[in-house]
N, C-alpha and C positions, 0 to 999 in steps of 0.2 A: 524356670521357664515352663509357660503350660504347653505340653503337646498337640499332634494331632489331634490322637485318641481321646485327651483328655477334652475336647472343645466338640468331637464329635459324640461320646459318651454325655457330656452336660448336655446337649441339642436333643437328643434321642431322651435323654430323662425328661427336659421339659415337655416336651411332644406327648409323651406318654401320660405326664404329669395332667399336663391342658384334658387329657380326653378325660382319665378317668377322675376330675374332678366332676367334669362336664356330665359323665356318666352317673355318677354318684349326687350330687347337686342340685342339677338341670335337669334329669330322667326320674332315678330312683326316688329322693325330695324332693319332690317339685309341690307336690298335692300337702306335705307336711307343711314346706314355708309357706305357701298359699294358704293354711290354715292358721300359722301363726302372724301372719300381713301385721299385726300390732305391734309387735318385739322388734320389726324391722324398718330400718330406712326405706321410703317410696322408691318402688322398681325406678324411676326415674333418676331418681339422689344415687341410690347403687350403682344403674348404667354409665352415671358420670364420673365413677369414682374408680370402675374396671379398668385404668391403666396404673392404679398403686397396685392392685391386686395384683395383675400380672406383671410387674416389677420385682413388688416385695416377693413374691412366687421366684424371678426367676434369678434372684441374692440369695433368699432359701437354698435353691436347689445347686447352685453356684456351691454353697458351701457345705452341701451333701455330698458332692460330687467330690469336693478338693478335701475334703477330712479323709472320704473313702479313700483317695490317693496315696496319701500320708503313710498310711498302714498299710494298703496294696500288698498283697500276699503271693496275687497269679495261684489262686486255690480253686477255681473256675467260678462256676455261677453260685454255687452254694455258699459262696465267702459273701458274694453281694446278697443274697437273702435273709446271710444271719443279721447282715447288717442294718438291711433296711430294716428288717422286724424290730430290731433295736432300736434303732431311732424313731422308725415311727411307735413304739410303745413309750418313747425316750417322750417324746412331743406331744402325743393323743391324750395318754394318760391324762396328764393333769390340763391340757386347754378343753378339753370334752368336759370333766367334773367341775372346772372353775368355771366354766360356759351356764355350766348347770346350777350352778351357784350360785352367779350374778344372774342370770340373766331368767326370763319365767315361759322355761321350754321344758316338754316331758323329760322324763328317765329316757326312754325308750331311744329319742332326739341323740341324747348324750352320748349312748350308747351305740348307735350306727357311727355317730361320729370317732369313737373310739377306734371300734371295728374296720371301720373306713378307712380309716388314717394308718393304723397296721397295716393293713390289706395291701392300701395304695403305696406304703413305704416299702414293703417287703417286693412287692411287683417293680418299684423304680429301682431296688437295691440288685433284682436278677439283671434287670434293660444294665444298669450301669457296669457290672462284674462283666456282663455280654458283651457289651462294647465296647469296653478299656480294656480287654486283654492283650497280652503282650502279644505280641505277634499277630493279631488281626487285622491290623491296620500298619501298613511300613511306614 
């Protein structure tokens, strides 16, 4: 049976999850995809397709959230940190260099996304260790 904690730790990851794609994506890449406009589906084809994204996003993180549980140690936030870094090096690694493989975007491209994806994992894996602790929530 899923708990509280564990329904309001997955809510708080996706939250987190939504911005700093948005941050990273929308803000920081924006001028990159703009420049690659050819590799990509019409902004209009992608707008249509943004509730798989946020689906497939939030079965992703659904099952980041319930692995973490699994193993759940109550080691505070630094048990969710090793975690997220793991996973997201587990994920980045190879969709950034197979990204870079298939498809005809810089190094550089591959390589925030790499970076990104660590970052953004390691940051969702504190939010989660922060808010599934035992006793934070009765």
């Amino acid at each position: 049976m899923m708990h509280k904690r564990f329904w309001l730790a997955f809510a708080a990851v996706y939250v987190v999850h939504t911005a700093l794609s948005f941050l990273l994506h929308g803000v920081v890449l924006q001028s990159t995809y703009e420049s690659l406009a050819q590799v990509w589906r019409p902004m209009a084809e992608m707008h249509a397709r943004m509730p798989i994204l946020y689906a497939s996003a939030a079965v992703w993180l659904f099952l980041f959230c319930y692995i973490f549980t699994k193993g759940y140690e109550n080691k505070g936030v630094g048990e969710g940190v090793r975690y997220g870094a793991l996973i997201g090096a587990f994920v980045s690694v190879m969709s950034a260099f197979d990204s870079y493989v298939i498809y005809p975007i810089p190094l550089c491209l591959a390589l925030i996304w790499l970076i990104g994806g660590v970052v953004t994992f390691t940051l969702l894996g504190a939010v989660l260790a922060a808010v599934y602790r035992r006793g934070a929530i009765p």
